[in-house]
C-alpha positions, 0 to 999 in steps of 0.5 A, a space after each residue: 342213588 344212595 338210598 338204592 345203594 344202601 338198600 342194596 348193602 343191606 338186602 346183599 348183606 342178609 343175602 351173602 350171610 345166608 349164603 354161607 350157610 346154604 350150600 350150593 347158593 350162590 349170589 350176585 349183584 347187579 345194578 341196572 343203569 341207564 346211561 349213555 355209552 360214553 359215561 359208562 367207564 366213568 360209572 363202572 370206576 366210581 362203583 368200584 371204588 365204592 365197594 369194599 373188598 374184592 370179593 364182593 366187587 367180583 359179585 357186581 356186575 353192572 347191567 346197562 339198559 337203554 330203556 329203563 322203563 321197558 326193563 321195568 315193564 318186563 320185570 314188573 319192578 317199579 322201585 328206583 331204590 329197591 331191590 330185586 332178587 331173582 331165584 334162577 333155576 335152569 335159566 328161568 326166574 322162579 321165584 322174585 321178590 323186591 327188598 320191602 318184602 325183604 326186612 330179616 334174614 328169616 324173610 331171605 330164608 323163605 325167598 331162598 326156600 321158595 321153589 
């Protein structure tokens, strides 16, 4: 939806501007989608052209499940417009939160800073 979209901007925004004072932070994009196979193409080409800049398309990578409600249920978000962020160590999220704990760049420092 659009207000995903925009709440992905936003939290993505404050994400990649900490990024470039945090070394060794890296930080990606990934939309989770349900949808059937044959709609996929037409979904991944309308993303694209919605994302300015190559660079940060090549931060997007677009995640389709067929199970929406699983996926959910796994990752314990419920919020069809928000965003999750994951801290990955050693292949293991250890530490999550969704975007409405997420309103300044203070409060990414402190998900950024959590261990």
């Amino acid at each position: 939806s659009q207000n995903a979209a925009r709440e992905a901007t936003r939290v993505m925004g404050l994400a990649s501007e900490l990024a470039s004072t945090n070394a060794g932070l890296t930080v990606r994009e990934f939309p989770v989608i349900s949808a059937p196979v044959f709609a996929r193409g037409f979904i991944d080409r309308g993303m694209r052209s919605g994302i300015l800049g190559t660079q940060t398309r090549a931060k997007v990578i677009t995640l389709y499940v067929d199970d929406m409600a699983a996926w959910r249920r796994i990752t314990g978000f419920q919020n069809p417009n928000g965003v999750w962020l994951a801290k990955l160590s050693g292949g293991k999220i250890i530490a999550s939160m969704s975007s409405g704990q997420l309103r300044t760049a203070a409060d990414v420092q402190r998900f950024i800073d959590a261990r």
